[in-house]
C-alpha positions in Angstrom: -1.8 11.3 -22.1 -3.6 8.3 -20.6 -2.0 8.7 -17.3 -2.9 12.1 -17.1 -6.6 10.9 -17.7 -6.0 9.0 -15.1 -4.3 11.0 -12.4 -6.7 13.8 -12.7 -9.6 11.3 -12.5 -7.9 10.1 -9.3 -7.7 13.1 -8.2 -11.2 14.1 -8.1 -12.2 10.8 -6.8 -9.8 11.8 -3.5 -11.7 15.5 -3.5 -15.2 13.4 -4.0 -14.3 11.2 -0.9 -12.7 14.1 1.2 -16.4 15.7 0.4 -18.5 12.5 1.2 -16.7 12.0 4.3 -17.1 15.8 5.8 -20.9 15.6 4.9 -20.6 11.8 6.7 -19.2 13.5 9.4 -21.7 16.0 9.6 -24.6 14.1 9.3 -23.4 12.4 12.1 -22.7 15.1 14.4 -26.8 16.1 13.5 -27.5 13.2 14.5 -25.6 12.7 17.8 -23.2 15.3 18.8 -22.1 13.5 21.8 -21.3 9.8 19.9 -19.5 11.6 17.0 -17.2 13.4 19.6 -16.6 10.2 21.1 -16.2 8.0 17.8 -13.5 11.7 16.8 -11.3 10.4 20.0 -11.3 7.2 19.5 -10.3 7.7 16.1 -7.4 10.5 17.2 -6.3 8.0 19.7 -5.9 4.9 17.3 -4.3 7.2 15.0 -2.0 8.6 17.7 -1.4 4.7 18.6 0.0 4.2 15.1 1.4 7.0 14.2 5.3 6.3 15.9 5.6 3.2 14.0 4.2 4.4 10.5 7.2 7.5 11.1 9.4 4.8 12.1 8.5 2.6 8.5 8.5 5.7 6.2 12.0 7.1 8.1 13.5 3.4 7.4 12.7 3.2 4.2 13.5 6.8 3.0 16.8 6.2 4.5 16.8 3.2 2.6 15.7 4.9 -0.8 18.5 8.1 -0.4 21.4 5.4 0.2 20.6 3.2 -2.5 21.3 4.9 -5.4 18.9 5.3 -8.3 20.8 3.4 -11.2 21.1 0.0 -8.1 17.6 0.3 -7.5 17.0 0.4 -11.3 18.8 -2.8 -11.8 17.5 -4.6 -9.5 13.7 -3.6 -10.1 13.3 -1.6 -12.8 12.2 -2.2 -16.3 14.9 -3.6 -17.3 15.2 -6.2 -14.1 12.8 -8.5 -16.0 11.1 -11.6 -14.0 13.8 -11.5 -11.3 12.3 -7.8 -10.7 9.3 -8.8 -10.4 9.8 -11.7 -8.0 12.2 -9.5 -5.5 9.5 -6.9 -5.3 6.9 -9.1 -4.9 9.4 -10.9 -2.2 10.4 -8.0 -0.2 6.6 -6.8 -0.2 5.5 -10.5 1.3 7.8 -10.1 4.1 5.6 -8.1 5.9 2.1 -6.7 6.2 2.0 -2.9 6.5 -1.8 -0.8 5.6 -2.1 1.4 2.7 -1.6 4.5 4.6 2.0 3.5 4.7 2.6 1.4 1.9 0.9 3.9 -1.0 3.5 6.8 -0.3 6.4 4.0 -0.4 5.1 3.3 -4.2 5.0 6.9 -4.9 8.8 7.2 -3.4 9.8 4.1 -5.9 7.6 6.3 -8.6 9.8 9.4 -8.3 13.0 6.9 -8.4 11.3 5.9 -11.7 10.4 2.5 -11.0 7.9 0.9 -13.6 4.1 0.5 -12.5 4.0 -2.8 -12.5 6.8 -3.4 -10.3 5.4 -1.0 -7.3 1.8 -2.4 -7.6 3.2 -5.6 -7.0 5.3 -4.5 -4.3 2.3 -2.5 -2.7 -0.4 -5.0 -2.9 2.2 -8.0 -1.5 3.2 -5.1 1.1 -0.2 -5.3 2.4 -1.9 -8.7 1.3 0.8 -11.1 2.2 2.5 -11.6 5.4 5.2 -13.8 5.7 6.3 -12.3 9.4 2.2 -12.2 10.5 1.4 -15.2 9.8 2.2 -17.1 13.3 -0.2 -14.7 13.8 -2.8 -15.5 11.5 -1.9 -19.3 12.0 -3.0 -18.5 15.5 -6.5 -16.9 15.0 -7.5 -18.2 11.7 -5.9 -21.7 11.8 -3.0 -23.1 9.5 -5.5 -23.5 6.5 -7.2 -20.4 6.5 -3.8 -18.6 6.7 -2.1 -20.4 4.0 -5.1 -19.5 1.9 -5.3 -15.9 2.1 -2.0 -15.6 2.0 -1.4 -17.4 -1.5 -4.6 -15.5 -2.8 -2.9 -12.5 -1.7 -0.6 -13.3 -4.0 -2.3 -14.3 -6.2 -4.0 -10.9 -6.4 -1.2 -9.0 -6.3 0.4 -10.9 -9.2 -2.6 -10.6 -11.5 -2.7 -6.8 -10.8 1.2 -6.2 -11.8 0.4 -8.4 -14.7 -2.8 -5.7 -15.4 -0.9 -3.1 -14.8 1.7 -4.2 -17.0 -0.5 -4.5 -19.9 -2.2 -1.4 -18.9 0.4 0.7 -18.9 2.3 -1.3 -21.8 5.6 -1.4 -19.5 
């Protein structure tokens, strides 16, 4: 009954934020019709930019999903996996950083496979907070400290939000 509290409440936060944005976009096109058109492109063309390689991740890993079998994937991270669940999601999540926009439909594919909660927020937070592969990267730009920093409070964070939603959801 909670959940479904919740889900509808998420739900009209997403038509709330669909609303705000068209009337943000409007405004804006009041304003200057000729700097929203050209912020609209920009935007089309970034999203064209990344939109082979977020097909590419959400091919791979449905592939990945319809060949392991439910009861494999169960065992290894679902309810009853325990700690070691918990530490290969958060693993597998840290390997790489990948936005929301392609991480949050990867939860909601573990979801339908009926993987716990806990287990996917983990996965999704350390999916886009940690980055084992980036962080040459980061190393590069930020500087070994910095790197090493927001990385560990990455997960950190993600940690303390499994363990929240664990007790939230009393999984």
């Amino acid at each position: 009954m909670r959940f479904q509290k919740l889900l509808v409440s998420c739900t009209q936060m997403s038509y709330a934020l669909w609303i705000i944005t068209a009337l943000a976009v409007i405004l804006s096109f009041i304003k200057d019709k000729n700097k929203s058109l050209h912020a609209l492109k920009i935007a089309a063309k970034k999203f064209l930019n990344i939109l082979p390689l977020f097909l590419v991740i959400m091919a791979a890993f449905a592939i990945s999903i319809t060949f392991i079998p439910t009861e494999a994937l169960s065992k290894i991270i679902g309810k009853e996996s325990g700690l070691i669940g918990v530490i290969i999601s958060l693993s597998v999540g840290s390997i790489s950083v990948m936005p929301g926009f392609a991480a949050y439909p990867m939860g909601a594919a573990l979801k339908m496979q009926g993987i716990p909660y806990f287990i996917i927020a983990g996965f999704v937070l350390s999916l886009m907070n940690v980055g084992v592969v980036s962080f040459p990267l980061e190393q590069k730009f930020l500087g070994t400290k910095v790197a090493i920093i927001r990385n560990l409070l990455g997960l950190f964070v993600s940690v303390l939000v499994l363990i929240i939603i664990k007790l939230i959801f009393n999984e």
